[in-house]
C-alpha positions as a LaTeX table, in Angstrom:
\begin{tabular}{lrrr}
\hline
Residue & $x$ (\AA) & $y$ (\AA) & $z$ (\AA) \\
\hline
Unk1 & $-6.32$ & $-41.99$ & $-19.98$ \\
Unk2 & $-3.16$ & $-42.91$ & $-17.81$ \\
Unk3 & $-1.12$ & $-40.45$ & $-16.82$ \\
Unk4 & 2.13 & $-40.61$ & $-18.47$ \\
Unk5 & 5.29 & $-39.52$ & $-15.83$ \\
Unk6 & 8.90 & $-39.28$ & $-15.84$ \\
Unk7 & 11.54 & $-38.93$ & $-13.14$ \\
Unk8 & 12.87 & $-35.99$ & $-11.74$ \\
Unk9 & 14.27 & $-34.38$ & $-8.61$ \\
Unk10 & 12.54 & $-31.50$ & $-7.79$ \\
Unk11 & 13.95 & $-29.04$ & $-5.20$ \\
Unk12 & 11.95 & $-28.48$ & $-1.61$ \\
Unk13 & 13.00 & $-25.39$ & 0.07 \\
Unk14 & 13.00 & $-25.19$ & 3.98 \\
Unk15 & 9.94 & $-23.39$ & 5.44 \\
Unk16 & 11.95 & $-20.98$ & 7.55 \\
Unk17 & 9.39 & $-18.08$ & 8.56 \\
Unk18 & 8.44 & $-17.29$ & 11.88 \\
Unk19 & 4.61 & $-17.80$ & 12.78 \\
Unk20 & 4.79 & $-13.62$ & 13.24 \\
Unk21 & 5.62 & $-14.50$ & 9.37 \\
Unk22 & 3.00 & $-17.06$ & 8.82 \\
Unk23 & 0.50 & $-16.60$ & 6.46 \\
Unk24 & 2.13 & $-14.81$ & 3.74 \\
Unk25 & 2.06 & $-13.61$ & 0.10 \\
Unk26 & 5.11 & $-13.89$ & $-1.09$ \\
Unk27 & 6.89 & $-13.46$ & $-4.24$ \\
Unk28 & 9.34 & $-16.10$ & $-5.84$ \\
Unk29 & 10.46 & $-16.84$ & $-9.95$ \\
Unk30 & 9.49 & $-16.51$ & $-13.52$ \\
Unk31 & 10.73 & $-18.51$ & $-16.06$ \\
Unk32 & 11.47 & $-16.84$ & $-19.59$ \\
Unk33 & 10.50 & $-18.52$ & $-23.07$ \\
Unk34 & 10.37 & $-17.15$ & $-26.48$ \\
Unk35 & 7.12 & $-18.72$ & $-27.57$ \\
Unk36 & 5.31 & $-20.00$ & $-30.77$ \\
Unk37 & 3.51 & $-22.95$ & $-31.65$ \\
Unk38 & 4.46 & $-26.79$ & $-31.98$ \\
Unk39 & 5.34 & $-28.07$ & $-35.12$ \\
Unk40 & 2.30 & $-29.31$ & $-36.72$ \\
Unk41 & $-0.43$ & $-28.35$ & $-33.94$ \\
Unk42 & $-3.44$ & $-26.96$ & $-35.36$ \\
Unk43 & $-3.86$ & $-23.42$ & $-34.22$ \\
Unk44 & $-7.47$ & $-23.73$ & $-34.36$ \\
Unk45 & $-7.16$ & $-26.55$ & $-31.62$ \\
Unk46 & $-7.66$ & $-26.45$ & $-28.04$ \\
Unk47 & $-4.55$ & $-28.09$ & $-27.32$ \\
Unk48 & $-2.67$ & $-25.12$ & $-29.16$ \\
Unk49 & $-3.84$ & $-22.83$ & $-26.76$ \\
Unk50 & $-0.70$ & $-22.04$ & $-25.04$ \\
Unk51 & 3.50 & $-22.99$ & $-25.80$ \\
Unk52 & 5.93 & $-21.33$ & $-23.77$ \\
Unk53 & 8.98 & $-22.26$ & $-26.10$ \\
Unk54 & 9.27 & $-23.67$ & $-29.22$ \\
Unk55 & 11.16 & $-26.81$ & $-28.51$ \\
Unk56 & 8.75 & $-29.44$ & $-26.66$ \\
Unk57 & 10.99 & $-31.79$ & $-25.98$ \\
Unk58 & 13.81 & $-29.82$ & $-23.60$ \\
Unk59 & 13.02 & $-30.75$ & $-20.78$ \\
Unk60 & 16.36 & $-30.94$ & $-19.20$ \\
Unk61 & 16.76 & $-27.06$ & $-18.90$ \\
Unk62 & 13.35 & $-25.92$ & $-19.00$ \\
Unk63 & 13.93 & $-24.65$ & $-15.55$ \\
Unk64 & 17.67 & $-23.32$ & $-16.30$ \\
Unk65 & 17.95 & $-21.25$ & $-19.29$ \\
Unk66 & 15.67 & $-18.33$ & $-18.31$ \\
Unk67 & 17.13 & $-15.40$ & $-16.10$ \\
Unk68 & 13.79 & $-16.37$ & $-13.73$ \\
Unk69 & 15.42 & $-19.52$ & $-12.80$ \\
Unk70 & 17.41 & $-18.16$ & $-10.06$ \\
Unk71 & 17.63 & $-19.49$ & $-6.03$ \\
Unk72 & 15.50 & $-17.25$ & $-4.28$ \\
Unk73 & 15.58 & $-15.04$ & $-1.27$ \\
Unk74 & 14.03 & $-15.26$ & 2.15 \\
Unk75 & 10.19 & $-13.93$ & 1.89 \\
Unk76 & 10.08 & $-10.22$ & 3.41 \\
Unk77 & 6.57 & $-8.63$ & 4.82 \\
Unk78 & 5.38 & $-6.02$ & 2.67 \\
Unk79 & 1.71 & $-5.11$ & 4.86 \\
Unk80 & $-1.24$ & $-7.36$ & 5.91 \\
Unk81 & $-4.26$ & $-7.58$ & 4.55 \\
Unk82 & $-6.97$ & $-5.22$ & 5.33 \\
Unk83 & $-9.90$ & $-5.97$ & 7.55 \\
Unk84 & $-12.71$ & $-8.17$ & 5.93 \\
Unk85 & $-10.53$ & $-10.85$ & 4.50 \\
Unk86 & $-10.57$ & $-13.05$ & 6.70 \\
Unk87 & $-10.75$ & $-16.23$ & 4.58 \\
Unk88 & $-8.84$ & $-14.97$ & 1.37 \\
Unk89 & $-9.16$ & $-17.85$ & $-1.26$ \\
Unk90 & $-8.50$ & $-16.46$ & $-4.43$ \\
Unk91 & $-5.85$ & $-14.55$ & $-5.92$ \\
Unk92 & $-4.66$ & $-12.98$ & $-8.83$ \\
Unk93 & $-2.60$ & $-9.17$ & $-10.53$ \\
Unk94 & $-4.71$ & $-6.62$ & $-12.46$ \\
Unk95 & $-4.56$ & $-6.08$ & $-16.30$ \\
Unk96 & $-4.60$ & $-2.55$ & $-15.98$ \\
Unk97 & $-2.14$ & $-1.76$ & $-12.98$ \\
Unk98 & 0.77 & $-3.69$ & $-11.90$ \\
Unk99 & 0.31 & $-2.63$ & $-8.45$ \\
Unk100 & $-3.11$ & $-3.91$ & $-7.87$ \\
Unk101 & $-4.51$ & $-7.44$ & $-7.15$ \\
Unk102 & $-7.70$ & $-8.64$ & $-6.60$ \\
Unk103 & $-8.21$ & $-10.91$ & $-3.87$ \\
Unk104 & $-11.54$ & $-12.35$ & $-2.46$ \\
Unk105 & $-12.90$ & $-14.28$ & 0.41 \\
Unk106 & $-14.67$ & $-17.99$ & $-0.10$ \\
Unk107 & $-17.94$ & $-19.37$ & 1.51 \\
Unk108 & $-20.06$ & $-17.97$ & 4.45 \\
Unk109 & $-18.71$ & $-14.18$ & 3.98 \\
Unk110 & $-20.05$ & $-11.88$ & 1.54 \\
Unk111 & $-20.09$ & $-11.60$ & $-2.23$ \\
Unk112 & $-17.54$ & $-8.95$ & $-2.34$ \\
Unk113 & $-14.05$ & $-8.36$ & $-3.92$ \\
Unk114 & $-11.55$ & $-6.87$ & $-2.56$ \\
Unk115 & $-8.94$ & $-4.61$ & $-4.81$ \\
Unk116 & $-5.76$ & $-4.16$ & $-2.81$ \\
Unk117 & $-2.35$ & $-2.78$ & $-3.15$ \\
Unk118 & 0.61 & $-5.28$ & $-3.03$ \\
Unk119 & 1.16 & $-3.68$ & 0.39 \\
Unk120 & $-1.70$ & $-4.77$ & 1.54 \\
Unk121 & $-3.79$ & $-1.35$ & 1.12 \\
Unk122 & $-7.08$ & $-1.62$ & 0.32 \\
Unk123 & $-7.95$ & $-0.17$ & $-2.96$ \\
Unk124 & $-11.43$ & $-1.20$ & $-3.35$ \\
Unk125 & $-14.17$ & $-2.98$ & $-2.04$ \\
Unk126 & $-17.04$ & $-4.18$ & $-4.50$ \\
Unk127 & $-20.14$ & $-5.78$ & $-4.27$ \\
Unk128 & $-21.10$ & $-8.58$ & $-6.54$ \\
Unk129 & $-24.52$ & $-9.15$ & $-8.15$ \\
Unk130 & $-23.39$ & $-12.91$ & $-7.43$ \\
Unk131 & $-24.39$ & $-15.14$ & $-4.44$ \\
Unk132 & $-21.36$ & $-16.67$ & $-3.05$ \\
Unk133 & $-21.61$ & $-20.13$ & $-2.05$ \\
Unk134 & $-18.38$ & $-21.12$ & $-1.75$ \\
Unk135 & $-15.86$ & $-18.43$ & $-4.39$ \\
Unk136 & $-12.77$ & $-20.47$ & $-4.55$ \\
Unk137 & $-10.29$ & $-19.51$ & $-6.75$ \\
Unk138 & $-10.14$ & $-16.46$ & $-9.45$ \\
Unk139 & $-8.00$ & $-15.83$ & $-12.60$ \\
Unk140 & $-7.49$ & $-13.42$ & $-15.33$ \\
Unk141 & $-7.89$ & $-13.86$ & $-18.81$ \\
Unk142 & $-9.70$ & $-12.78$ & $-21.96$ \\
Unk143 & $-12.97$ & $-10.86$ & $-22.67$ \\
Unk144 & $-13.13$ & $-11.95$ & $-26.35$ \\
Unk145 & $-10.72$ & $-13.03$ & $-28.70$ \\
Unk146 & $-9.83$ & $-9.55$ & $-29.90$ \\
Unk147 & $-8.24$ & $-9.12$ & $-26.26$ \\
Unk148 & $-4.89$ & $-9.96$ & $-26.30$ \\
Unk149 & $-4.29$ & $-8.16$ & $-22.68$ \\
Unk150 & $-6.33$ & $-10.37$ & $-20.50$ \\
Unk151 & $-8.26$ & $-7.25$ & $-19.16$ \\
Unk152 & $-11.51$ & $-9.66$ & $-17.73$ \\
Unk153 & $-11.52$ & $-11.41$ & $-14.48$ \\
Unk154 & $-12.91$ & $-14.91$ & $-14.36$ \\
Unk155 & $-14.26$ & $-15.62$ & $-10.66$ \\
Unk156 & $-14.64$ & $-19.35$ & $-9.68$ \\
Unk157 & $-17.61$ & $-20.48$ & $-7.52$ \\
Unk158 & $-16.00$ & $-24.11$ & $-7.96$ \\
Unk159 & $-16.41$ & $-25.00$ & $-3.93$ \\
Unk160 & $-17.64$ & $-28.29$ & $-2.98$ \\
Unk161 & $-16.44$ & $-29.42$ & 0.02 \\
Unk162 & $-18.97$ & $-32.66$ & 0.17 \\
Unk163 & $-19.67$ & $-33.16$ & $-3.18$ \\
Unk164 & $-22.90$ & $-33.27$ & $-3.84$ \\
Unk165 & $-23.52$ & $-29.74$ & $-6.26$ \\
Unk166 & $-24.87$ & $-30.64$ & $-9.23$ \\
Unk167 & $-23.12$ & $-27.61$ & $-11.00$ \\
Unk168 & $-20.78$ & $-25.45$ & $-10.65$ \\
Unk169 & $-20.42$ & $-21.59$ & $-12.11$ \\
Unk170 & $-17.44$ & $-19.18$ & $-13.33$ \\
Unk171 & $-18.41$ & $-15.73$ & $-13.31$ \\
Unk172 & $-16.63$ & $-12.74$ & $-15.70$ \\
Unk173 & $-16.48$ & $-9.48$ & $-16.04$ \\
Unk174 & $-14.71$ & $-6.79$ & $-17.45$ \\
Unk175 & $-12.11$ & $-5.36$ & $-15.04$ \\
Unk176 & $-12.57$ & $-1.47$ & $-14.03$ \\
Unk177 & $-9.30$ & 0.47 & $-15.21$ \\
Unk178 & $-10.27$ & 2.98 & $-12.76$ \\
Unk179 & $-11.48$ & 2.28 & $-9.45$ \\
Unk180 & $-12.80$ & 5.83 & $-8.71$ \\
Unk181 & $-16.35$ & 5.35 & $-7.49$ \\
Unk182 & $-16.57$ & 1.73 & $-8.20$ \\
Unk183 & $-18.47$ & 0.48 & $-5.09$ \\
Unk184 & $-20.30$ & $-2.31$ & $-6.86$ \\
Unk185 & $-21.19$ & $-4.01$ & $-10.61$ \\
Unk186 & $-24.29$ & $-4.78$ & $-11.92$ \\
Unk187 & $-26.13$ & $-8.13$ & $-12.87$ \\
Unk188 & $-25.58$ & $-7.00$ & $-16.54$ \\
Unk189 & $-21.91$ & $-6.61$ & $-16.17$ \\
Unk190 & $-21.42$ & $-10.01$ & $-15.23$ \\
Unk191 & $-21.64$ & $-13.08$ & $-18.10$ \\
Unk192 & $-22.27$ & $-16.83$ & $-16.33$ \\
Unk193 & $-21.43$ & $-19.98$ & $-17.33$ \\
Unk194 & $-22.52$ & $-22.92$ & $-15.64$ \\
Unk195 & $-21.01$ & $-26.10$ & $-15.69$ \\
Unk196 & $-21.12$ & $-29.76$ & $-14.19$ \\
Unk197 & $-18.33$ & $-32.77$ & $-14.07$ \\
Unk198 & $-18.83$ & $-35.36$ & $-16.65$ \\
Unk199 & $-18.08$ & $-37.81$ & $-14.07$ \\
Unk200 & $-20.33$ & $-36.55$ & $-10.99$ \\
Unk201 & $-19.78$ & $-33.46$ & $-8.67$ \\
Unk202 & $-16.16$ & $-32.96$ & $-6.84$ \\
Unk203 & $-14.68$ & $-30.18$ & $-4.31$ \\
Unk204 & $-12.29$ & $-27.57$ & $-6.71$ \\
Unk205 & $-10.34$ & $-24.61$ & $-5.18$ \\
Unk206 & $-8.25$ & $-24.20$ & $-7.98$ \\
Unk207 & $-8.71$ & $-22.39$ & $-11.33$ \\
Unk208 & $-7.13$ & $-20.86$ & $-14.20$ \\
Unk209 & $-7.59$ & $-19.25$ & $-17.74$ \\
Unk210 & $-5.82$ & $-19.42$ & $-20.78$ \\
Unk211 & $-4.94$ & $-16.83$ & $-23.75$ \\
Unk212 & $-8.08$ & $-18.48$ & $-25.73$ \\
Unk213 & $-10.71$ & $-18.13$ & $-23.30$ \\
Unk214 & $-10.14$ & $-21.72$ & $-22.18$ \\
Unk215 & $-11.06$ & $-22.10$ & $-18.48$ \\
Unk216 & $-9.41$ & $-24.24$ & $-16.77$ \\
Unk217 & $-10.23$ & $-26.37$ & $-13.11$ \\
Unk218 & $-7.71$ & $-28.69$ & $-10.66$ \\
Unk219 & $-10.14$ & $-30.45$ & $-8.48$ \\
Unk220 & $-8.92$ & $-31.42$ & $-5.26$ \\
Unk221 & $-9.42$ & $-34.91$ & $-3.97$ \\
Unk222 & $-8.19$ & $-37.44$ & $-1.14$ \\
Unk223 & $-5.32$ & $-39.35$ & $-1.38$ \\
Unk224 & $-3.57$ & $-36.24$ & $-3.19$ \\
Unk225 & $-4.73$ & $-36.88$ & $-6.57$ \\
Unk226 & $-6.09$ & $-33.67$ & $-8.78$ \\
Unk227 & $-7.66$ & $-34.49$ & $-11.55$ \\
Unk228 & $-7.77$ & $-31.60$ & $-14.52$ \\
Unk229 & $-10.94$ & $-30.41$ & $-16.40$ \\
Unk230 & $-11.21$ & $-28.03$ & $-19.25$ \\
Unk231 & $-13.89$ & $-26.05$ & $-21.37$ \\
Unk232 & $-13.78$ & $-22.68$ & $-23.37$ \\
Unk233 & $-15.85$ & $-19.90$ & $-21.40$ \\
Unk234 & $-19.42$ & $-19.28$ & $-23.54$ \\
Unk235 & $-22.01$ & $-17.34$ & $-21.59$ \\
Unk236 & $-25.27$ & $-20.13$ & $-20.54$ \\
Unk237 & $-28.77$ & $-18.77$ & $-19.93$ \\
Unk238 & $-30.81$ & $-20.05$ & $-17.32$ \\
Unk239 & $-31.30$ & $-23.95$ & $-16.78$ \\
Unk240 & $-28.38$ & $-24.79$ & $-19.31$ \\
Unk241 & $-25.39$ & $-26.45$ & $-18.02$ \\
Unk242 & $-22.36$ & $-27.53$ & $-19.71$ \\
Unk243 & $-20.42$ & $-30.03$ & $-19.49$ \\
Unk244 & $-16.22$ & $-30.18$ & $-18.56$ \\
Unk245 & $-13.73$ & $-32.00$ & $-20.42$ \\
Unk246 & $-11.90$ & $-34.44$ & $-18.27$ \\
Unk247 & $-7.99$ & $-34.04$ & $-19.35$ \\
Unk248 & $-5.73$ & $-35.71$ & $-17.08$ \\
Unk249 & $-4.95$ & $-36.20$ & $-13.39$ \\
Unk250 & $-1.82$ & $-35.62$ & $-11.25$ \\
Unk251 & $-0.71$ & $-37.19$ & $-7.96$ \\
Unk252 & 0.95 & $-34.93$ & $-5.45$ \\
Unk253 & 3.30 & $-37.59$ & $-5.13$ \\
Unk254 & 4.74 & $-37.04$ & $-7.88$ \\
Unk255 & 6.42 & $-33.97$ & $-6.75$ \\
Unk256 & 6.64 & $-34.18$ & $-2.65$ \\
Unk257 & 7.43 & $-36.97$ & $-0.38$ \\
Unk258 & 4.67 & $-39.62$ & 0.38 \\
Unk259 & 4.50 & $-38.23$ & 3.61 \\
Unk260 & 3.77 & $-34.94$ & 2.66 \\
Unk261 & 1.67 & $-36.19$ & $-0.19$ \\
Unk262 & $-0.82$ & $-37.68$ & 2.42 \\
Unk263 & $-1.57$ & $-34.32$ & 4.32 \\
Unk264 & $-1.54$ & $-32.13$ & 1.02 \\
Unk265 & $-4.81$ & $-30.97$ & $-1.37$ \\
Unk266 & $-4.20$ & $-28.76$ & $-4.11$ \\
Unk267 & $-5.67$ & $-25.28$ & $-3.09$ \\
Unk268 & $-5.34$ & $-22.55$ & $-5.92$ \\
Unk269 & $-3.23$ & $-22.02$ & $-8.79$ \\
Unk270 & $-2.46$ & $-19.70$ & $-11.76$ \\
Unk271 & $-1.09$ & $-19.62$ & $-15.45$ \\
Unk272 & 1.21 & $-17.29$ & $-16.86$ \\
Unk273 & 1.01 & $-16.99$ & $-20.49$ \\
Unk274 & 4.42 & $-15.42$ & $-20.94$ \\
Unk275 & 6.28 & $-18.03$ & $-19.89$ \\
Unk276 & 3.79 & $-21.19$ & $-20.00$ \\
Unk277 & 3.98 & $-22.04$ & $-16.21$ \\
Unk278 & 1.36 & $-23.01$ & $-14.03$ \\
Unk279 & 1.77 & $-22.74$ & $-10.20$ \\
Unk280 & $-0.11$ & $-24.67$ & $-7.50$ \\
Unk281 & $-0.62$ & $-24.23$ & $-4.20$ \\
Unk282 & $-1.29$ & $-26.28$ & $-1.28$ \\
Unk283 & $-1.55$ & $-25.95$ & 2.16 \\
Unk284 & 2.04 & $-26.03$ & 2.77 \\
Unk285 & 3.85 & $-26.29$ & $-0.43$ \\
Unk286 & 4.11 & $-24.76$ & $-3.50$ \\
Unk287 & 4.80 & $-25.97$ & $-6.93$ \\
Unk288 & 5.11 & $-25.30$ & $-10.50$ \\
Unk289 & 5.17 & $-26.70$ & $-14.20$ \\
Unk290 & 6.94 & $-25.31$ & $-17.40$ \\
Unk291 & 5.16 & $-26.72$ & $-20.62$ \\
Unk292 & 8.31 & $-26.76$ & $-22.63$ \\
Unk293 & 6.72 & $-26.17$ & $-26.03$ \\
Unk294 & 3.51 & $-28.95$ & $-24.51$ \\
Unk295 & $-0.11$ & $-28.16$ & $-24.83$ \\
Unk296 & $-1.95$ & $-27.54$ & $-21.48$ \\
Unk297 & $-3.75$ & $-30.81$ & $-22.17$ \\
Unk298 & $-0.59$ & $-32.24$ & $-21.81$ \\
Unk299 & 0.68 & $-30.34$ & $-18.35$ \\
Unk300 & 0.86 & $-33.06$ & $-16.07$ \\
Unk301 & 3.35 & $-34.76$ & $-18.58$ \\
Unk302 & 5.86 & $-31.50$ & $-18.05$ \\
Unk303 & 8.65 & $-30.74$ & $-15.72$ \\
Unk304 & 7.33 & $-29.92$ & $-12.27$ \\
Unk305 & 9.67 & $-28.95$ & $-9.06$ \\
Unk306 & 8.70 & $-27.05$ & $-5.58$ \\
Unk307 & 8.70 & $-23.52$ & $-5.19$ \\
Unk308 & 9.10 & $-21.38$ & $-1.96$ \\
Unk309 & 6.14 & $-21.31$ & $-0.21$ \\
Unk310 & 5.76 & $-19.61$ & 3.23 \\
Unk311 & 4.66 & $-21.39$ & 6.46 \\
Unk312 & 1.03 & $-20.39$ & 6.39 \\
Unk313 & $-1.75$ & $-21.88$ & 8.76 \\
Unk314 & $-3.38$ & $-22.49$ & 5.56 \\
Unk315 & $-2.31$ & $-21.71$ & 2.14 \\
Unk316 & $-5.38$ & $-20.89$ & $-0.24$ \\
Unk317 & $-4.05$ & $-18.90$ & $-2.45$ \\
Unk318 & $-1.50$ & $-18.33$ & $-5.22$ \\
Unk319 & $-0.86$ & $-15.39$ & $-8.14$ \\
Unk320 & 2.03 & $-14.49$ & $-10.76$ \\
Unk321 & 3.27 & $-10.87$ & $-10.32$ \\
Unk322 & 3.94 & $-8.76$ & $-12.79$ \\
Unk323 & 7.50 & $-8.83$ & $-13.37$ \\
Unk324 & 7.99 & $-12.27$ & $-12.76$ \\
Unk325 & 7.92 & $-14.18$ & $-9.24$ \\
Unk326 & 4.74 & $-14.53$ & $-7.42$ \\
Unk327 & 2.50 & $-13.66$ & $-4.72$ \\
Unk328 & 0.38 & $-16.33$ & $-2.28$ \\
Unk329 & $-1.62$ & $-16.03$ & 1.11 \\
Unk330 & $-3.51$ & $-17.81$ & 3.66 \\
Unk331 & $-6.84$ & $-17.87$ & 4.97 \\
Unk332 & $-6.97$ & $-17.10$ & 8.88 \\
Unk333 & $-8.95$ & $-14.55$ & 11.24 \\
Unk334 & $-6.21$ & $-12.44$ & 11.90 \\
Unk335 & $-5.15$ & $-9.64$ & 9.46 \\
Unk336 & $-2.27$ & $-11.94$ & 7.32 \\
Unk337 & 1.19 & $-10.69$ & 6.57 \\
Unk338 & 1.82 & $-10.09$ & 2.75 \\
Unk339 & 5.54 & $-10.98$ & 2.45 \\
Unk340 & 8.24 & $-10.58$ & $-1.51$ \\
Unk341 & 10.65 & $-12.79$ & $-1.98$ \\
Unk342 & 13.18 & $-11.62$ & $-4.34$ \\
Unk343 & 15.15 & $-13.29$ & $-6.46$ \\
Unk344 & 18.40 & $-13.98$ & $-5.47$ \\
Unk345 & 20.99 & $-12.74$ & $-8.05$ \\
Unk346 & 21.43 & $-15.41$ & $-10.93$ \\
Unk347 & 22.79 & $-18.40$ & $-10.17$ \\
Unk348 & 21.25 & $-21.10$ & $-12.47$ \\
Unk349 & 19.99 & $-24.60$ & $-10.79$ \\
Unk350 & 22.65 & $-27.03$ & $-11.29$ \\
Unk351 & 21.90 & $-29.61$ & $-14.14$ \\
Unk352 & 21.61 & $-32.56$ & $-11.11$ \\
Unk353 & 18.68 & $-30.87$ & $-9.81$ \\
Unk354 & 16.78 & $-30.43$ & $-13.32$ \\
Unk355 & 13.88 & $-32.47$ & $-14.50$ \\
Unk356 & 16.18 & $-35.60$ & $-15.89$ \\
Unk357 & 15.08 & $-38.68$ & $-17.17$ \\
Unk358 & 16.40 & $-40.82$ & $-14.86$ \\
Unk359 & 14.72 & $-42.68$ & $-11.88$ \\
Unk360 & 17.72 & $-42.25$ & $-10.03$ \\
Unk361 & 18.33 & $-39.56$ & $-7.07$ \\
Unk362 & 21.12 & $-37.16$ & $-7.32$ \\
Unk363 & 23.54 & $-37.14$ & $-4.90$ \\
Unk364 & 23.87 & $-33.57$ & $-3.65$ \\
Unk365 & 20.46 & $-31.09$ & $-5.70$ \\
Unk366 & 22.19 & $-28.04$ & $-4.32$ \\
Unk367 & 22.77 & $-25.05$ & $-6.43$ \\
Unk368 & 23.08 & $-22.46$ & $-4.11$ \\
Unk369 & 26.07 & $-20.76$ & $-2.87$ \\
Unk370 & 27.38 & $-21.70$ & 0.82 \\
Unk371 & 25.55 & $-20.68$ & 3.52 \\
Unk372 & 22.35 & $-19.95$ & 1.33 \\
Unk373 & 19.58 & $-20.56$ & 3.54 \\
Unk374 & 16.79 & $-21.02$ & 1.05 \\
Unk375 & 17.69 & $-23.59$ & $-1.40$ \\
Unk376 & 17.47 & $-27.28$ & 0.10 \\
Unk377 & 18.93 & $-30.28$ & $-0.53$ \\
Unk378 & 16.32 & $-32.39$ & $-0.31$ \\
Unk379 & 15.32 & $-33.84$ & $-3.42$ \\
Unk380 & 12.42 & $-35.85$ & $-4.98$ \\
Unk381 & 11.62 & $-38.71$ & $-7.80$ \\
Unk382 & 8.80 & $-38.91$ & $-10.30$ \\
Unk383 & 7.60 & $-42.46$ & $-11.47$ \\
Unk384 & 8.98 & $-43.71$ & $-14.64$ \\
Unk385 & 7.45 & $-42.39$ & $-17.77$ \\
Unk386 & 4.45 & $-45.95$ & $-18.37$ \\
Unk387 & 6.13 & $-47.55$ & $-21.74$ \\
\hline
\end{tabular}
């Protein structure tokens, strides 16, 4: 189906960090909502799987009213991470301790996952009962639907870099509470689902999971386009693959310059139930949606603006922290800064710079007070909605 777009300005914060700087995981916003579901969506539905507010059609300050939607501060280091990942690809905060994230590397290293401190201290290192072909992305979500926590981890091997896989696999498990002891996890710990496109194979590196056990897969594709997929997680056995739902498809476009558009592919991403946002990541950029009240079949038709993102070599990977704001990284050989940025007091974004329906460019999009280096000025325009 087409992908239905309206214009907005959406802001683009200056990448100001040094290279010592470069390569970071850095913290930025959360957006508050008070939840519940549409008016007259079936809760047994798959599009009812997720509504950040009630209202689905305020779109003009779903990025204002929340105390999350705040300029933000310059990233600050916080550690590095520790030595073995050296190609960190996947992201994401524990369930059980909001000082712990689990982090892991992608192809040609070993099937291992890495539990770290948000300082950068390793916590754990476990072996996985899983070949890793290419792990790209990894999210948190469900074990059944008597889990309303999120307390499994969901681990992606969605790589295809040539596309030519025939399927694809998400792996989950239960997340430890404790780490004491836990060097590794057995084959029976570990339920598989396996899974093709219904239109061919195609590279992914990004991957998310929603509060009904929904998992959810941004392909990346030339030409900036990323086109999203969709199936509830049910255990396969061997030989039995399942097919994706094709949902809709985005063009980076639609939310940086051409320019930028042309060099970007979408690289990781995460969902945060709370609030119903979903944040992307690219190589350079960073970006995020707020459903408004919408479905997540029906995210690529919500607001959207850029997010701080640090000036990485190559940015791979993206997570929500625990009390709002998030966390992202880069793959490189050398031991990568993790860098926080706080929020920066709470000045809401000025009504020019919100997601309006207008195909018109603001003058000004600057909300920030004088001399605020982080907030910029630049601004951007979404097509107009198709009739």
């Amino acid at each position: 189906p087409p992908m239905l777009m309206f214009p907005h300005p959406a802001f683009r914060p200056p990448l100001l960090l040094t290279p010592v700087l470069a390569g970071a995981l850095a913290l930025s916003l959360v957006a508050c909502g008070d939840g519940g579901p549409s008016p007259g969506c079936d809760p047994g539905d798959l599009d009812c799987s997720v509504f950040s507010t009630p209202s689905p059609t305020d779109d003009a300050t779903a990025f204002e009213r929340a105390p999350g939607c705040a300029v933000y501060g310059t990233p600050r280091q916080t550690g590095r991470l520790p030595t073995g990942l050296v190609e960190a690809s996947g992201l994401v905060r524990s369930a059980w301790d909001p000082g712990r994230l689990w982090v892991h590397n992608d192809s040609n290293n070993p099937a291992e996952l890495f539990a770290i401190a948000t300082d950068g201290t390793l916590l754990a290192r476990i072996d996985m009962p899983v070949g890793n072909r290419d792990w790209e992305d990894i999210a948190r979500g469900p074990c059944d639907e008597n889990d309303a926590q999120g307390r499994c981890i969901y681990l992606g091997e969605i790589g295809d870099n040539n596309a030519t896989h025939p399927w694809i696999e998400v792996y989950r498990f239960r997340e430890p509470q404790s780490l004491d002891g836990v060097t590794s996890l057995s084959r029976s710990q570990i339920e598989i689902m396996r899974v093709r496109y219904p239109d061919g194979p195609r590279d992914a590196e990004a991957m998310w999971v929603d509060t009904r056990q929904n998992v959810w897969i941004a392909s990346k594709e030339p030409g900036g386009l990323t086109r999203l997929y969709t199936i509830p997680f049910r255990a396969t056995v061997p030989e039995q693959i399942r097919v994706l739902t094709f949902v809709d498809q985005f063009l980076l476009r639609d939310v940086l310059s051409e320019e930028d558009a042309r060099t970007q592919r979408v690289t990781a991403a995460d969902f945060e139930a709370e609030t119903g946002r979903v944040i992307f990541r690219t190589r350079d950029f960073a970006f995020e949606f707020a459903l408004a009240g919408r479905p997540l079949t029906r995210l690529f038709n919500a607001p959207v603006r850029t997010v701080p993102a640090a000036d990485e070599p190559q940015g791979e990977a993206i997570a929500w922290g625990p009390n709002g704001g998030y966390y992202h990284t880069s793959e490189g050989p050398e031991a990568r800064p993790l860098l926080r940025a706080l929020r920066r007091g709470s000045h809401a974004l000025s009504t020019r710079c919100s997601p309006l329906r207008s195909a018109a460019r603001p003058s000004g999009c600057s909300a920030q007070p004088a001399g605020d280096p982080v907030v910029g000025t630049r601004c951007s325009t979404r097509r107009p909605e198709a009739p």
